[in-house]
Backbone as CSV, one residue per row, in Angstrom:
resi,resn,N_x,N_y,N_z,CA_x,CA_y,CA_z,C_x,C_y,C_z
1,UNK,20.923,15.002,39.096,21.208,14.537,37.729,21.245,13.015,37.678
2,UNK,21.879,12.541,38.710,21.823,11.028,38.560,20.690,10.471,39.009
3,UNK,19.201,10.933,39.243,17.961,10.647,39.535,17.396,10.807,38.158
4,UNK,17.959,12.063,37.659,16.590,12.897,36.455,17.044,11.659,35.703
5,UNK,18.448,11.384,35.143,18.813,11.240,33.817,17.461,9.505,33.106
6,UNK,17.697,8.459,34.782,17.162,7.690,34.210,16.073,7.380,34.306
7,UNK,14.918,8.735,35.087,13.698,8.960,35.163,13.526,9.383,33.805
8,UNK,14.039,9.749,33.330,13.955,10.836,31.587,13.349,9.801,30.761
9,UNK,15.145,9.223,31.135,14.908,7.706,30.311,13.637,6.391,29.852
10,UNK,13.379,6.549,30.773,12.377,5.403,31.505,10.479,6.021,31.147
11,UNK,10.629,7.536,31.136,9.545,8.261,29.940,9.654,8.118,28.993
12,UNK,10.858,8.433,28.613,10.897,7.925,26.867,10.815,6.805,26.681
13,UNK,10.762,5.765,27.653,10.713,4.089,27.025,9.765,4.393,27.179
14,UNK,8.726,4.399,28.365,7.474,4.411,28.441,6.353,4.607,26.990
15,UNK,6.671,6.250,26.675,6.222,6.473,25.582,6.093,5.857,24.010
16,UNK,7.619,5.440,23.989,8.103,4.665,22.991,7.526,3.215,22.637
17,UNK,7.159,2.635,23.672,6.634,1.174,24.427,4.776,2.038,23.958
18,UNK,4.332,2.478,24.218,3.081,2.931,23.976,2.883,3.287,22.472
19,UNK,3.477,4.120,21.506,3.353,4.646,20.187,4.059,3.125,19.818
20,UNK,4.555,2.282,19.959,5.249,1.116,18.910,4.145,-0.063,19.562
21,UNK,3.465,-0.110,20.530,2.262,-0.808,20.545,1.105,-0.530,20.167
22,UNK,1.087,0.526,20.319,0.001,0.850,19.690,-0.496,1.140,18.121
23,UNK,0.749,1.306,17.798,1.468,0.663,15.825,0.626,-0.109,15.416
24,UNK,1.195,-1.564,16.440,0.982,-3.029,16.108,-0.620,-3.075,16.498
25,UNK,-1.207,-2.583,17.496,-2.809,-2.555,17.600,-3.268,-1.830,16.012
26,UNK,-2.637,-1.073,15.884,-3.371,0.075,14.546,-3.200,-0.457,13.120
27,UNK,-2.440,-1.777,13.177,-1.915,-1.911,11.815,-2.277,-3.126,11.954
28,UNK,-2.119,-4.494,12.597,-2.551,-5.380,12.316,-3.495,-6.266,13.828
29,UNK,-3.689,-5.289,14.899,-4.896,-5.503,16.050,-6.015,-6.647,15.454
30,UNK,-6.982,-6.496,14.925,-7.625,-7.091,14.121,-7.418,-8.827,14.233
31,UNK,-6.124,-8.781,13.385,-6.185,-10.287,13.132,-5.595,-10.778,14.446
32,UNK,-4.680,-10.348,15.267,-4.556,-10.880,16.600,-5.419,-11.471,18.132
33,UNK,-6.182,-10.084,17.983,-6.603,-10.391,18.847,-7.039,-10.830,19.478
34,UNK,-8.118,-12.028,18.742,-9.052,-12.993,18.813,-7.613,-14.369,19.388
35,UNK,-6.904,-14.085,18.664,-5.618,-15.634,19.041,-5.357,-14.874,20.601
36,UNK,-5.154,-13.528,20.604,-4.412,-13.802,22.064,-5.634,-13.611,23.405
37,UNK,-6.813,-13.524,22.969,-7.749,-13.972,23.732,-7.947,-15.831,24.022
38,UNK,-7.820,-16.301,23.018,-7.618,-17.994,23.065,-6.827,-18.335,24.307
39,UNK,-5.994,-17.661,23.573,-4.132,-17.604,24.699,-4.669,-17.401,25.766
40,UNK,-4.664,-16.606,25.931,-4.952,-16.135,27.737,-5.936,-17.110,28.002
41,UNK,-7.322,-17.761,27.809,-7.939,-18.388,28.366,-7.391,-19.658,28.718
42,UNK,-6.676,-20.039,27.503,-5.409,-21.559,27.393,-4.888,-21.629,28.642
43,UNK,-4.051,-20.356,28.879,-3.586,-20.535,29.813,-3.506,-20.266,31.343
44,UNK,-4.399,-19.131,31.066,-5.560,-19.488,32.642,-5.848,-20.395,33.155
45,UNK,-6.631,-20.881,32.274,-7.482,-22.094,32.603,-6.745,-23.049,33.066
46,UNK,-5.575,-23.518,32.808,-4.840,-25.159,33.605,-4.548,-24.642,34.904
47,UNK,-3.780,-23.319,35.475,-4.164,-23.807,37.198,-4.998,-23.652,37.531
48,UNK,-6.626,-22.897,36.755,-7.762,-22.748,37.503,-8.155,-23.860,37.419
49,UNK,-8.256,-24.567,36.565,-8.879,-25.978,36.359,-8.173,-26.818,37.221
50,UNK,-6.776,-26.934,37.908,-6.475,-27.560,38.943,-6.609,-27.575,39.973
51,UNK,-6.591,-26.084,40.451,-7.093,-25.203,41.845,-8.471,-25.861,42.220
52,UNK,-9.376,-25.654,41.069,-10.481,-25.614,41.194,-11.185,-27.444,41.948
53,UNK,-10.496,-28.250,41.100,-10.279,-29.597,41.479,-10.158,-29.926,42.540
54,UNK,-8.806,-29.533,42.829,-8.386,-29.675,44.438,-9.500,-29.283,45.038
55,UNK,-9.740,-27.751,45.185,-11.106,-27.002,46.415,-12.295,-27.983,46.605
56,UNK,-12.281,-28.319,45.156,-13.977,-29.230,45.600,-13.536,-30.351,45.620
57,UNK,-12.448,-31.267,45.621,-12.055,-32.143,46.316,-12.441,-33.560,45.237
58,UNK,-12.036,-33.213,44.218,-12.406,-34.693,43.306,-11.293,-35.339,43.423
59,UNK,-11.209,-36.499,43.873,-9.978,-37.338,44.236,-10.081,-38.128,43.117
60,UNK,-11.016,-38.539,42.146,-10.558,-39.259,41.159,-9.808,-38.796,39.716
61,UNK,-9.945,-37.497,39.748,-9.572,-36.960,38.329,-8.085,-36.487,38.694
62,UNK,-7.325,-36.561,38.103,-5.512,-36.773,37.838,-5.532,-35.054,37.631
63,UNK,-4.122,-34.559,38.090,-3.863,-33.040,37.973,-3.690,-32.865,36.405
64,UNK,-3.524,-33.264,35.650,-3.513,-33.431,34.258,-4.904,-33.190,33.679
65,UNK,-5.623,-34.124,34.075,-6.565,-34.042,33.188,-7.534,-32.924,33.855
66,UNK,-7.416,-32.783,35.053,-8.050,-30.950,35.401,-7.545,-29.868,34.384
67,UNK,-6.396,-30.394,34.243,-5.930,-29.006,33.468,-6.003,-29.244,32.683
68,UNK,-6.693,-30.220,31.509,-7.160,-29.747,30.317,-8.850,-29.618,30.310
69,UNK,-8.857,-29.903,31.073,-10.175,-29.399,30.987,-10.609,-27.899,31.666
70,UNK,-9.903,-28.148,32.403,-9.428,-26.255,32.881,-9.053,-25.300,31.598
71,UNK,-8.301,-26.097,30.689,-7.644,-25.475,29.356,-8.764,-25.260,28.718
72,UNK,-9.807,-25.817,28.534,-10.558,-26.108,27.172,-11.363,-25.205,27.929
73,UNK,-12.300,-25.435,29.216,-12.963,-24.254,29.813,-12.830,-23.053,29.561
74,UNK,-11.762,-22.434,30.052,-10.977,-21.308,30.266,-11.114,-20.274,28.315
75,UNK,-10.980,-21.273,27.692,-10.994,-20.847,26.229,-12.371,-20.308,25.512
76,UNK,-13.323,-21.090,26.182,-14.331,-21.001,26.180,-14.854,-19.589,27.051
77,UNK,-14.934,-19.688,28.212,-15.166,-18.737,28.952,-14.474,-17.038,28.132
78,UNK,-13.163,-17.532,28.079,-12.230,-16.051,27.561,-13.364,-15.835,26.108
79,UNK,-13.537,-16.644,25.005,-14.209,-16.514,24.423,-16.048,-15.659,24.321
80,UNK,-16.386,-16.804,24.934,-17.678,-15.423,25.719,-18.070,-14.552,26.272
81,UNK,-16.936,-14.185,27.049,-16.528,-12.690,27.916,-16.377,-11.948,26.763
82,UNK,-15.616,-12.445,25.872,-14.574,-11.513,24.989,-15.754,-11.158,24.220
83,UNK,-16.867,-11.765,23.957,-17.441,-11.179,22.508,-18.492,-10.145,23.358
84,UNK,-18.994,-10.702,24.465,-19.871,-9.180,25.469,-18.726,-7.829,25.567
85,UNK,-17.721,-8.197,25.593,-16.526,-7.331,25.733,-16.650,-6.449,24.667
86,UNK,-16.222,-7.097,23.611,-15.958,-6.470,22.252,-17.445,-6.286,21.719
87,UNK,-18.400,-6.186,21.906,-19.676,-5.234,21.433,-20.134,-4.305,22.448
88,UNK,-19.490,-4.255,23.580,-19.811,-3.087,25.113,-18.741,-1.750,24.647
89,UNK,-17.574,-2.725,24.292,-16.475,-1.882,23.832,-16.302,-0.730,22.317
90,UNK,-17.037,-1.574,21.361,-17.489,-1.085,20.051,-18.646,0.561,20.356
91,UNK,-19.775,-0.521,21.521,-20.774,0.651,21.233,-20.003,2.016,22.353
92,UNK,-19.066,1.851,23.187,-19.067,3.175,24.129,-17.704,3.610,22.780
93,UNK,-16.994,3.194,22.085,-15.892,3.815,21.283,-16.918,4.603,20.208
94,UNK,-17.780,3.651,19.691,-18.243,4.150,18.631,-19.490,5.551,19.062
95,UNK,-19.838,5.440,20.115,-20.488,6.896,20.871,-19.629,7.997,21.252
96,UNK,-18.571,7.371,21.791,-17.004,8.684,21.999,-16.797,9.134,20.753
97,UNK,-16.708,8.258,19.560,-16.476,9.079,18.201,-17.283,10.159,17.756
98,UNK,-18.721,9.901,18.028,-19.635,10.227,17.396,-19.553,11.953,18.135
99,UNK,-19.499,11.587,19.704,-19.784,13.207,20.707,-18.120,13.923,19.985
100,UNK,-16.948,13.463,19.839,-15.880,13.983,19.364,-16.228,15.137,18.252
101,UNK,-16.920,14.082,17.073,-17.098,14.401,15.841,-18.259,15.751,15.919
102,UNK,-18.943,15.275,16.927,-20.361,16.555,17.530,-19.634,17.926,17.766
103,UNK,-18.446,17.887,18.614,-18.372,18.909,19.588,-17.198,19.543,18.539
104,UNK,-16.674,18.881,17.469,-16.137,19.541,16.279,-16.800,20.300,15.713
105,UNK,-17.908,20.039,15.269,-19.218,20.753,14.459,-19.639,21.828,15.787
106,UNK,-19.651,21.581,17.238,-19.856,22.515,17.736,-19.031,23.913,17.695
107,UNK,-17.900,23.469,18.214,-16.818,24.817,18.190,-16.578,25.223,16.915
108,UNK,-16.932,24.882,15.653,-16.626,25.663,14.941,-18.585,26.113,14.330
109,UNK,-19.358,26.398,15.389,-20.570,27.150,15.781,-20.749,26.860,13.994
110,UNK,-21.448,25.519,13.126,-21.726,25.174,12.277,-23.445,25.138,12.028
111,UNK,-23.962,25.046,13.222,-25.259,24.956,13.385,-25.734,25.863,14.429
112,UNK,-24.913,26.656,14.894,-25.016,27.333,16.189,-25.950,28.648,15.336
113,UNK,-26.565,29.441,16.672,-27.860,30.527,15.976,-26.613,31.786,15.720
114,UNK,-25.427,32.232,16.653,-24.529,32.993,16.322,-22.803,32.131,16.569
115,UNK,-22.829,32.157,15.146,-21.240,30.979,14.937,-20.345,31.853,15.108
116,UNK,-20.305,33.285,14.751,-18.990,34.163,15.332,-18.903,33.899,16.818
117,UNK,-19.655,33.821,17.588,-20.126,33.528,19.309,-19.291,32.720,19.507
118,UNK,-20.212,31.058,18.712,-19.483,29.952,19.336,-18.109,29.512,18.935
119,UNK,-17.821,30.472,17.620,-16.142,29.898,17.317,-15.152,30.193,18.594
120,UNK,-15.692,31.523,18.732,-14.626,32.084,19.690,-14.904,31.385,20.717
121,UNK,-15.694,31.355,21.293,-16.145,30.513,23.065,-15.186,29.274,23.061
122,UNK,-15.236,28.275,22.051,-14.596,27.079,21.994,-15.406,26.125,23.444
123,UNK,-16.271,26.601,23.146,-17.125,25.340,23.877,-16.588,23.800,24.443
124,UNK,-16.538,23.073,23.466,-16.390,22.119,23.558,-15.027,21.692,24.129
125,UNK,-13.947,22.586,23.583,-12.692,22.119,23.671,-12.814,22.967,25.315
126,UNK,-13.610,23.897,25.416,-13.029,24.051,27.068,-13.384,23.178,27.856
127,UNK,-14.580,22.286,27.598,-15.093,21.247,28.206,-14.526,19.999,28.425
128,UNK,-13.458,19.901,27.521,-12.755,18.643,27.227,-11.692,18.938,28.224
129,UNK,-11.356,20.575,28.154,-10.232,20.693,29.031,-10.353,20.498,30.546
130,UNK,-11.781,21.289,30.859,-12.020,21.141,32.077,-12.258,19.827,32.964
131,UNK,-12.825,18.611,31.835,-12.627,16.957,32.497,-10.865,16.423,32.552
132,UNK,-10.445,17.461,31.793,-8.648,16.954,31.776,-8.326,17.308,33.233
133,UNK,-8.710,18.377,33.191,-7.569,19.204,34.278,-8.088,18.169,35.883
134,UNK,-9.607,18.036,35.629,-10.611,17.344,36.598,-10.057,16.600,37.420
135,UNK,-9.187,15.645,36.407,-9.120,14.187,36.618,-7.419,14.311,36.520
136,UNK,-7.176,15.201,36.499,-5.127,14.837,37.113,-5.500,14.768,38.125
137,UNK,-4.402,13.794,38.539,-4.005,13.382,39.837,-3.562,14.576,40.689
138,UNK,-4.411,14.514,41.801,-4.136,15.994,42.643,-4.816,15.820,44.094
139,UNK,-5.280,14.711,44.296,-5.645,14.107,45.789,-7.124,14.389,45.991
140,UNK,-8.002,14.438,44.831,-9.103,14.531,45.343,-10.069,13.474,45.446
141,UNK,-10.741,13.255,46.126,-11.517,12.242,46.523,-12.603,11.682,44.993
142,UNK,-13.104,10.490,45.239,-13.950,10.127,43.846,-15.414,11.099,44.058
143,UNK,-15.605,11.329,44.975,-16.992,12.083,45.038,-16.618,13.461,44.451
144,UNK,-15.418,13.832,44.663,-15.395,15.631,44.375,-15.060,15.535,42.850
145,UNK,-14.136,14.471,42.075,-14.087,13.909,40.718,-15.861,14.012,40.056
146,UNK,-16.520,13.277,40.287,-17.646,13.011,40.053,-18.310,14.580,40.109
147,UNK,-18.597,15.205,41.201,-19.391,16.900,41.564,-18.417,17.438,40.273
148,UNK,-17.132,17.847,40.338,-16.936,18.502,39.351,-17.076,17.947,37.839
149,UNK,-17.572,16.443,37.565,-17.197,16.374,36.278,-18.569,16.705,35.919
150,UNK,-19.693,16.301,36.638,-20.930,16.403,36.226,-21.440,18.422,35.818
151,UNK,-20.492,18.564,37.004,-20.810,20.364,37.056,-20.216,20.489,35.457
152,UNK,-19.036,19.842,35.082,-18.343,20.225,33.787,-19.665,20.440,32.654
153,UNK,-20.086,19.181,32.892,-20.996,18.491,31.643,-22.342,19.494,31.853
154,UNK,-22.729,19.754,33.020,-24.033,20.764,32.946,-23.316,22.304,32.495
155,UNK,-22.272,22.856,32.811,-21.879,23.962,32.123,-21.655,23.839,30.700
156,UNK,-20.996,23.038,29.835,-20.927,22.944,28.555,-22.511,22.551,28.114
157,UNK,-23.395,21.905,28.225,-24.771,21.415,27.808,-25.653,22.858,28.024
158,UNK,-25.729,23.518,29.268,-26.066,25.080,29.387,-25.746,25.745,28.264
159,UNK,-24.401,25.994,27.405,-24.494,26.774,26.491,-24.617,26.085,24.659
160,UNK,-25.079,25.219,24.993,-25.441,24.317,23.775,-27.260,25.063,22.963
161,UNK,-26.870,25.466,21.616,-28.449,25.735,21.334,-28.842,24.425,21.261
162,UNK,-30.422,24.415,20.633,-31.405,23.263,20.806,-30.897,22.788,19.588
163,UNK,-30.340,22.812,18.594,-29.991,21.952,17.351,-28.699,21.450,17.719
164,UNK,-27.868,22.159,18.586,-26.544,21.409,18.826,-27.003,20.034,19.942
165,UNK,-28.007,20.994,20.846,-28.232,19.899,21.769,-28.652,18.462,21.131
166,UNK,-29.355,18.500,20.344,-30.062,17.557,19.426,-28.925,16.688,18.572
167,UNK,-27.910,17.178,17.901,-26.848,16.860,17.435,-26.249,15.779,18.318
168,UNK,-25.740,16.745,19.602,-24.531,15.829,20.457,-25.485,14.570,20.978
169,UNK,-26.863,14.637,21.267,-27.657,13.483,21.994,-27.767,12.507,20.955
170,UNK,-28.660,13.321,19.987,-29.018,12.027,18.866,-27.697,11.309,18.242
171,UNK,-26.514,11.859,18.132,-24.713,11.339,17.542,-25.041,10.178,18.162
172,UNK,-24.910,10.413,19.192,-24.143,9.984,20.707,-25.146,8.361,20.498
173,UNK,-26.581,8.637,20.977,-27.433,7.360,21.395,-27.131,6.514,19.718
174,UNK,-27.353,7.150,18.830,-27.609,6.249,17.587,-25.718,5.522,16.904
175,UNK,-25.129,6.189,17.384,-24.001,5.363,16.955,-23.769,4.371,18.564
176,UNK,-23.941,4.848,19.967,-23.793,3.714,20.753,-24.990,2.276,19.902
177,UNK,-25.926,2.773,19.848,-26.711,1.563,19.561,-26.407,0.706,18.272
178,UNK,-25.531,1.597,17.297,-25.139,0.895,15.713,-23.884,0.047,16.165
179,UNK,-22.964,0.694,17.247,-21.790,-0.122,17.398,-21.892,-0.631,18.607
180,UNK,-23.580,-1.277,19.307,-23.273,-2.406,19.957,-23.904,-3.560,18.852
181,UNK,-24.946,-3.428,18.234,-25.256,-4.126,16.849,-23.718,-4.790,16.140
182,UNK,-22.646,-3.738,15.551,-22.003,-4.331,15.077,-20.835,-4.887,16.151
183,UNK,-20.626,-4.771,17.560,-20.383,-5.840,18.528,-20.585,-6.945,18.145
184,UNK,-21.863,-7.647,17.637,-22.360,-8.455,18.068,-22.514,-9.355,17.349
185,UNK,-23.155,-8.415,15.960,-23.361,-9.342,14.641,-22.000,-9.387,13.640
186,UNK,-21.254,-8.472,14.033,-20.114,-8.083,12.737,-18.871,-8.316,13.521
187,UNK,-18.259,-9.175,13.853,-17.293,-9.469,14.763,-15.915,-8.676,14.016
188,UNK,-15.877,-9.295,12.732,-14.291,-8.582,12.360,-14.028,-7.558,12.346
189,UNK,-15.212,-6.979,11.676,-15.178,-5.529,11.792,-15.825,-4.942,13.085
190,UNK,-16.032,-5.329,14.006,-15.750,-5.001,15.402,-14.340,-4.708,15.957
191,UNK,-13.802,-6.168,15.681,-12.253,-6.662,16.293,-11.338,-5.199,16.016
192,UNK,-11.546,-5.240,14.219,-10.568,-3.690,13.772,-11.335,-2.576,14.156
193,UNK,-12.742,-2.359,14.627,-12.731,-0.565,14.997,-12.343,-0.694,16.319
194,UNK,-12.207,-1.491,16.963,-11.795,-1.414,18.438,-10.257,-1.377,18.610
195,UNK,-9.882,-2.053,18.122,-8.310,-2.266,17.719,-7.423,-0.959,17.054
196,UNK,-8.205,-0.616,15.998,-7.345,0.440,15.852,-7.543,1.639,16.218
197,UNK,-9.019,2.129,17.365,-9.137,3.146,18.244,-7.989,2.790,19.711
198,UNK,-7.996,1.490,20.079,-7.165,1.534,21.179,-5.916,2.028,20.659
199,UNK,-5.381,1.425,19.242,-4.127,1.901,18.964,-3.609,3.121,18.522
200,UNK,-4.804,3.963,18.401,-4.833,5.173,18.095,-4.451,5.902,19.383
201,UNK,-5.281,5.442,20.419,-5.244,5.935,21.957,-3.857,5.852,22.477
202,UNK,-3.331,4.426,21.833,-2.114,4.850,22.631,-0.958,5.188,21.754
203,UNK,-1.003,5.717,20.874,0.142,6.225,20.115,-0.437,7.886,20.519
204,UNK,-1.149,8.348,20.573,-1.867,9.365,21.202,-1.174,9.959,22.384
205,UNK,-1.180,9.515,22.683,-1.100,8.910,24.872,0.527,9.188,24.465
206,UNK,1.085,8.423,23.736,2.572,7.961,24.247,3.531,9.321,23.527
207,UNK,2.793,9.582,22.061,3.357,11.305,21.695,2.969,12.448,22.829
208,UNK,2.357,12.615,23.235,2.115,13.316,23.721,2.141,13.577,25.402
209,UNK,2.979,12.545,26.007,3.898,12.371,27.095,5.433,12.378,26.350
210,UNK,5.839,12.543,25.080,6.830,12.520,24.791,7.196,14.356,24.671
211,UNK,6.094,14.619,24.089,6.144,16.337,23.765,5.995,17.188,25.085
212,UNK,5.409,16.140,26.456,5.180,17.123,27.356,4.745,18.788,27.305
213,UNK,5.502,19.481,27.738,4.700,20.805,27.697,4.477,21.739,26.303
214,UNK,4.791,21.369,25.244,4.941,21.446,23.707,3.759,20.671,23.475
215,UNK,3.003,19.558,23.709,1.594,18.731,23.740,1.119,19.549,23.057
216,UNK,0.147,19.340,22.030,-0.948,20.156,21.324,-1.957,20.576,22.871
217,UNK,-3.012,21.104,22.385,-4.621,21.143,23.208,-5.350,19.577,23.055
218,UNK,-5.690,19.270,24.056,-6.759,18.013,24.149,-7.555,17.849,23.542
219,UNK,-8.233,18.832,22.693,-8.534,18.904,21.529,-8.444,18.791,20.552
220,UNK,-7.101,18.910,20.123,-6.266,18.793,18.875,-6.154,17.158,19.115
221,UNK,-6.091,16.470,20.283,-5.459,15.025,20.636,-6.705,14.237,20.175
222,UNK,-7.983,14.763,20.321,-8.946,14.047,20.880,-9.459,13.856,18.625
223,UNK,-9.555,15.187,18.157,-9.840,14.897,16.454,-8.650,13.795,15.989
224,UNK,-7.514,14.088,15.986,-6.400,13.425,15.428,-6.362,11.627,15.845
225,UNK,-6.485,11.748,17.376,-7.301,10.323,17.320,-7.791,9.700,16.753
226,UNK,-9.265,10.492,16.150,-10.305,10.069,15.560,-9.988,9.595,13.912
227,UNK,-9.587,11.109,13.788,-8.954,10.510,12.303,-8.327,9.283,12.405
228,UNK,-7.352,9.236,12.447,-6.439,7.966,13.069,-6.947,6.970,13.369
229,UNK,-8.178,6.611,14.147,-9.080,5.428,14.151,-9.451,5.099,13.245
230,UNK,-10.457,5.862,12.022,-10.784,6.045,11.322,-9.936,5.266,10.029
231,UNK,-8.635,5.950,9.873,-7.336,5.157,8.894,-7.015,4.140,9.410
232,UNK,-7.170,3.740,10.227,-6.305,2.434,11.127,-7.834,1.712,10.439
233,UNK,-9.141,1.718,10.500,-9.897,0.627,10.391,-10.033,0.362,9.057
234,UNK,-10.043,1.408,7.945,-10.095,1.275,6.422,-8.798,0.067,6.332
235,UNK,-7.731,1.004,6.784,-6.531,0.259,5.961,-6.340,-1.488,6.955
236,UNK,-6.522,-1.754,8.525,-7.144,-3.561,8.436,-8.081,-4.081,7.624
237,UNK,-9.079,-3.212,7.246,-9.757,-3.936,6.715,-9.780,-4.413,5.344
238,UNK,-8.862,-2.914,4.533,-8.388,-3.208,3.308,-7.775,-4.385,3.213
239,UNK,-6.404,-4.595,4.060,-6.048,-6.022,4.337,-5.995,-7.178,4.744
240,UNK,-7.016,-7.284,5.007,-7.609,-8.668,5.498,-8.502,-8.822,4.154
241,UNK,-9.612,-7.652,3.673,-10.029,-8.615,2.030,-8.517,-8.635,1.183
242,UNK,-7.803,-8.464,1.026,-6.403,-8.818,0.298,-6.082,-10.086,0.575
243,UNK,-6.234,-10.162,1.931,-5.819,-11.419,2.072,-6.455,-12.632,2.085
244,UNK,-7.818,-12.412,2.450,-8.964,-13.115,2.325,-8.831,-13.907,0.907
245,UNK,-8.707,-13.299,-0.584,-8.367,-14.087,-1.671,-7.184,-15.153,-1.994
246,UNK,-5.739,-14.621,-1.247,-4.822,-15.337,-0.977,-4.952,-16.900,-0.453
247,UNK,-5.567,-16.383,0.740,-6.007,-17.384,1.761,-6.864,-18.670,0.826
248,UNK,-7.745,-18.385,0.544,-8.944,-19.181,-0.907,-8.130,-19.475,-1.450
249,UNK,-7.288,-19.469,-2.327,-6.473,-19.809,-3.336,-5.420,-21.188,-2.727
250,UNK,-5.141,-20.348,-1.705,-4.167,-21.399,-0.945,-4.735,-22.806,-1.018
251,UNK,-6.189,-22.768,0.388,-6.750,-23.659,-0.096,-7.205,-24.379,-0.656
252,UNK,-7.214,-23.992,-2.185,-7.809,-24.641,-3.161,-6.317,-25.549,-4.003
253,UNK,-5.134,-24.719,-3.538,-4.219,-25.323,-4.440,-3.772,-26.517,-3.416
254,UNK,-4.107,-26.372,-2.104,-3.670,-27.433,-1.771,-4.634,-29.046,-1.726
255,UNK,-5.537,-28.505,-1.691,-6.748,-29.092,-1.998,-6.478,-30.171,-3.403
């Protein structure tokens, strides 16, 4: 008892710490994130920029002025990582949505040649289960991870007809390729679908280590997500044009 009580404890922060961050990713992610990418490079950058000094041995430049130029580097760098980041990140979220949204239309056998068949089979959701169960921690090596996940993916694709097959491929390639496009060219609305899928993920994540063996199906986790991404990006984006007029106005009155 005096082990469990503040192992208990320390789940429920856990969880709690996950669903109340992941809030703040889902509700206002978006406008942050770009500042605390700055941040981190800011402040990277002054001991790399000093470190870096020292190693190659410039004896004329002052530990100071390495580190702002380490600072200003570093901002830069975090900056250009961040935007390959955030359109790599857009197009594999925005392809996970798309196979989610697929394998919904699958199990409920919508296009399937016999849908009484595929309702009941639950295809998809056994597939989802079988990469769950895959990948708990249970001591198996990355090669036997890998043999069984691939075996997963050729058993669920085996009982796929040719219009589902067509469905989950064509989802899949044409939204990765729309949401590395909007990576790239559409930054804000990058910033919020990424932002409020992570924050979806982990309010996700953190209920559902709270419910433990009461947990819905991985299935049930994996739509509700989606939805949830989905509301999390309307409603940043609703507010940021809200605020977008504010903002104009400001300027102009101070102007």
């Amino acid at each position: 008892m005096i082990v469990f009580i503040p192992m208990l404890a320390l789940s429920w922060l856990g969880s709690l710490l996950s669903v109340g961050g992941g809030a703040v990713l889902w509700a206002v992610g978006g406008r942050i994130v770009r500042r605390a990418v700055v941040a981190a490079g800011f402040v990277g950058g002054i001991p790399a920029g000093v470190l870096l000094a020292q190693w190659i041995g410039v004896a004329w430049l002052p530990p100071w002025g390495s580190a702002i130029i380490g600072a200003f580097a570093g901002i830069i760098i975090a900056l250009l990582a961040y935007r390959f980041a955030l359109a790599f990140t857009v197009m594999i979220v925005a392809a996970l949505a798309a196979g989610i949204i697929s394998a919904a239309i699958i199990d409920r056998g919508l296009i399937a040649s016999d849908q009484a068949r595929a309702i009941a089979e639950h295809r998809a959701s056994g597939f989802t289960e079988a990469i769950a169960a895959t990948w708990t921690p249970n001591g198996s090596d990355a090669l036997t991870l890998k043999d069984q996940t691939v075996d997963a993916a050729n058993r669920f694709w085996s009982t796929l007809d040719p219009p589902e097959r067509t469905l989950f491929g064509a989802s899949i390639l044409a939204s990765g390729v729309a949401g590395l496009f909007l990576g790239f060219f559409m930054r804000a609305s990058a910033e919020i679908a990424v932002t409020a899928t992570a924050g979806s993920l982990l309010i996700a994540w953190g209920l559902s280590e709270f419910l433990g063996v009461d947990s819905p199906r991985i299935s049930a986790w994996a739509f509700a997500t989606t939805v949830l991404s989905f509301v999390g990006f309307f409603t940043q984006s609703y507010f940021l044009e809200q605020a977008s007029p504010a903002t104009e106005k400001s300027s102009k009155d101070n102007t």
